[in-house]
Legacy VTK file of the C-alpha trace (Angstrom):
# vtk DataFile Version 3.0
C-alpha trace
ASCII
DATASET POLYDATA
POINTS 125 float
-0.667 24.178 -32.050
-2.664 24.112 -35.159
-5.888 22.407 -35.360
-4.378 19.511 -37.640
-1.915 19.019 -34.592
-4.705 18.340 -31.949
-6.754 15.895 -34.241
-3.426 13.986 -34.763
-3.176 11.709 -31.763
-0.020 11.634 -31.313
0.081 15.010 -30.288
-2.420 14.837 -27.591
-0.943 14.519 -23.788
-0.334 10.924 -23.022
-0.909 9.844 -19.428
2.451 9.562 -17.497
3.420 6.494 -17.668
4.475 3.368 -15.240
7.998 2.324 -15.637
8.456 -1.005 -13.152
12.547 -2.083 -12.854
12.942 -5.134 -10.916
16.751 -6.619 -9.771
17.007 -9.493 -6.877
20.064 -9.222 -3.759
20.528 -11.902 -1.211
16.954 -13.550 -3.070
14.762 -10.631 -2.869
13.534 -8.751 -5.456
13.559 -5.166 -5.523
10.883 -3.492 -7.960
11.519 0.280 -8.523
8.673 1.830 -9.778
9.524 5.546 -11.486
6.274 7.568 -12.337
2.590 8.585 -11.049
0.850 5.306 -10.075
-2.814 5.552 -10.875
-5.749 3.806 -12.161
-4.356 4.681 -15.888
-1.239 2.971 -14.712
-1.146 1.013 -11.750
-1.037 -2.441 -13.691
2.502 -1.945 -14.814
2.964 -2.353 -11.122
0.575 -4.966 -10.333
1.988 -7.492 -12.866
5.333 -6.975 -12.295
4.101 -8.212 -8.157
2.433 -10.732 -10.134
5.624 -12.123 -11.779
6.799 -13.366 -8.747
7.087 -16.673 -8.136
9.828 -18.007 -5.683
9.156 -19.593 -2.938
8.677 -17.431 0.072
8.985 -14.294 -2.082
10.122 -11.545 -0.552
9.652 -8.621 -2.283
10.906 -4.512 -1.601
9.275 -1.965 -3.625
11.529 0.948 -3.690
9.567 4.288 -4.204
12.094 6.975 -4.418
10.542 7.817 -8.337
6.952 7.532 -7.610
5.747 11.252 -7.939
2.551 10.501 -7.422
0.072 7.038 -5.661
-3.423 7.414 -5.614
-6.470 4.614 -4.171
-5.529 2.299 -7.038
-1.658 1.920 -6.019
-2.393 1.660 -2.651
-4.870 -1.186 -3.129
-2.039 -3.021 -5.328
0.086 -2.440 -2.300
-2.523 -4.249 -0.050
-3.472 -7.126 -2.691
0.179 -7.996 -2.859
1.361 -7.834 0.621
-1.594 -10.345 1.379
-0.464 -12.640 -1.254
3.323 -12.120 -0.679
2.416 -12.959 3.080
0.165 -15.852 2.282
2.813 -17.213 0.332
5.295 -17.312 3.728
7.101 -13.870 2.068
6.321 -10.620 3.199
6.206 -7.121 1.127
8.071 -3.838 2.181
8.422 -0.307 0.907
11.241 2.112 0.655
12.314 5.438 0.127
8.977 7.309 -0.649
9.157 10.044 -1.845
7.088 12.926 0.396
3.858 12.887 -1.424
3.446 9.144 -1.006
4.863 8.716 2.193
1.998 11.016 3.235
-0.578 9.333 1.289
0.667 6.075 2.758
0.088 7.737 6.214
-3.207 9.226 5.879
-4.908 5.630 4.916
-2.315 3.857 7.403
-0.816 1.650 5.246
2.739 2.439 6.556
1.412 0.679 9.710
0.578 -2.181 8.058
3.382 -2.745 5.705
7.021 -2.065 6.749
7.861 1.463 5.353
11.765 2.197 5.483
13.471 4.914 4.696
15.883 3.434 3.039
16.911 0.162 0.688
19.179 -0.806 3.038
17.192 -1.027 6.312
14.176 -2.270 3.612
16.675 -5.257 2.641
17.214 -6.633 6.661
16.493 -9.705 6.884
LINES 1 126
125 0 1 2 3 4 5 6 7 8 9 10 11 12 13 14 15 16 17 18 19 20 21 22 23 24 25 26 27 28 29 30 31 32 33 34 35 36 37 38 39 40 41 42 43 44 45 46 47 48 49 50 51 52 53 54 55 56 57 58 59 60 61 62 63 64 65 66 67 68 69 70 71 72 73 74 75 76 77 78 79 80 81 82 83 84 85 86 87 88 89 90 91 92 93 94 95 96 97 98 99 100 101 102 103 104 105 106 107 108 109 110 111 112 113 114 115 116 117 118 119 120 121 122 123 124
């Protein structure tokens, strides 16, 4: 890499970024975020919990490409399973991935919102 190439910032390393997917089944939506959830980029996942808006949302957040969850996503998980639950909805997670299914453990979050390990058993009603 010349030193042209690192003043140019395009070619400097751009955090990984949040990609959120969302599709509904039998009226719940199913967000599947696929990246490192962070402080950088946590809000990709925050707004798309923000977009809902149906009555008695229920909401599954599939987290099968989530390499990495730090502080920040777990406080967007917390945020939005009070709101989901004010709201007569409740939140669940599936499918973490190892890392996050650990981090989930160590603050205890699991034990506070459903964690499944799969879509399936995430979608019962």
């Amino acid at each position: 890499m010349t030193e042209e190439d690192v003043a140019d910032p395009e070619n400097l390393p751009q955090p990984d970024r949040l990609q959120v997917t969302g599709d509904a089944t039998d009226e719940i939506q199913v967000l599947t975020p696929a990246g490192e959830i962070d402080h950088h980029t946590g809000d990709a996942l925050r707004q798309a919990l923000d977009a809902i808006s149906t009555p008695r949302p229920r909401v599954v957040v599939d987290l099968h490409q989530v390499t990495f969850m730090d502080s920040s996503g777990i406080n967007i998980l917390i945020v939005a399973h009070r709101a989901l639950t004010d709201a007569g909805g409740w939140l669940r997670l599936a499918r973490p991935t190892a890392p996050v299914l650990r981090t989930l453990q160590i603050v205890g979050i699991d034990t506070v919102i459903g964690c499944h390990t799969t879509l399936p058993e995430a979608l019962k009603k």
